[in-house]
Every structure is written in structure tokens, then in C-alpha cells.
N, C-alpha and C positions, 0 to 999 in steps of 0.2 A: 460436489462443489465445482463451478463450471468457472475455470482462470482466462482472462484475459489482459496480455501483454499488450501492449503500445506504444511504440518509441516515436519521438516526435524529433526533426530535427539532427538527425543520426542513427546511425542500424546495431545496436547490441551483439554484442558478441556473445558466444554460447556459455560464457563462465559468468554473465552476469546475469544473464537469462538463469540458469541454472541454481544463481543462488536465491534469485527473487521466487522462483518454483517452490525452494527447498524450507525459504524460510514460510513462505505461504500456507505451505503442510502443517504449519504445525498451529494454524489457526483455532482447525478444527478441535482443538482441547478448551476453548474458550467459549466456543458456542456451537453445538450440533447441527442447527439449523439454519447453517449459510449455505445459502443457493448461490451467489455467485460474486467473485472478486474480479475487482476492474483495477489496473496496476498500470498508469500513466509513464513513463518518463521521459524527460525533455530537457533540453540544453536551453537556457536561458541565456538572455540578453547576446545571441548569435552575434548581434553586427559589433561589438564591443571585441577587446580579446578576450577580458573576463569573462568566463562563463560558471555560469552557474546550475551546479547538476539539482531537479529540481523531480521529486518523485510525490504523485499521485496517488492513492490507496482511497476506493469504494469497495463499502465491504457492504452487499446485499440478505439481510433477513427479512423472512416475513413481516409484515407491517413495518417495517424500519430498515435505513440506510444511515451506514458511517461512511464520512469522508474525512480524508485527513492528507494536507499538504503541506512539502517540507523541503528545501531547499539547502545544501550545502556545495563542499567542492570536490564531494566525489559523490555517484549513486548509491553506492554502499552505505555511506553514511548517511543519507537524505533518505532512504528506502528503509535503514535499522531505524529509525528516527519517526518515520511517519508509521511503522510496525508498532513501536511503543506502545505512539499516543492511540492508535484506532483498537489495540487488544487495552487499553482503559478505559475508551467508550464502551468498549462492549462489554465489560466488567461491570461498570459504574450500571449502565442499561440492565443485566440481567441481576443486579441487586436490585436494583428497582421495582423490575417486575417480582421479581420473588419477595420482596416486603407487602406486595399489594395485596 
């Protein structure tokens, strides 16, 4: 499984890098055959003072991509958030395939 990070609008620091890694590991229980996750995050609405932490998750399998976007007021919680909802596409997806 080949990861890529990408901060948008600010530089990460190594403890959030590290948790976005760690929780990414544990993907691979949900579906054996992801080739590759793409893990966005970005500060939103920059010219305001509000910002909003806004994370990104494509999760790449054969014949099919998950995406899934989510926005809170910290990455942690926008990154556990959009983690959920993409390990219940790909749930709901290999029920799918396994009924057919």
C-alpha cells in the first residue's frame, strides 16, 4: 500500500503525520487489495481568522476508488471522521461484491 501525504496551506508537524501513518495501517484489515491512499489536508477559508481543518482520504482498489471529505476544528477530528466514513464504503462495497 503506497501512502501519500499532502498538506495544503501549512507544513505538518511530525505528530500528525505520524498519527495519519499510524491510523492508515490499520486499513489494510478492511480490504487486502489497496494499492494506494492519497491523504489531503488543508486549512480552509485561510483569509478569514476561522479556519477550518479540512482532511481528504482516496482510498485506491482495483476497479474502484473511495473518497471521502471532512472538515472540523482540528485535523484529528476531521482525518478520524473521514477514516469512519471511507472504512464504510469499503465495507458496504465488499458486501456488495461478495452477495454477487
Amino acid at each position: 500500500m503506497n501512502v501519500n501525504i499532502q498538506t495544503h496551506h501549512f507544513d505538518a508537524d511530525a505528530n500528525l503525520l505520524s498519527y495519519v501513518q499510524k491510523k492508515l495501517s490499520k486499513l489494510t484489515q478492511f480490504h487486502d487489495r489497496i494499492t494506494k491512499v492519497d491523504v489531503y489536508l488543508k486549512l480552509d477559508n485561510v483569509v478569514h481568522t476561522i479556519k477550518d481543518k479540512v482532511a481528504e482520504i482516496k482510498v485506491h482498489i482495483p476497479r474502484h476508488d473511495f473518497f471521502v471529505k471532512q472538515s472540523s476544528k482540528s485535523f484529528e477530528e476531521s482525518f478520524d471522521t473521514a477514516m469512519n466514513s471511507v472504512i464504510t464504503q469499503i465495507k458496504r462495497k465488499k458486501e456488495k461484491f461478495a452477495a454477487v
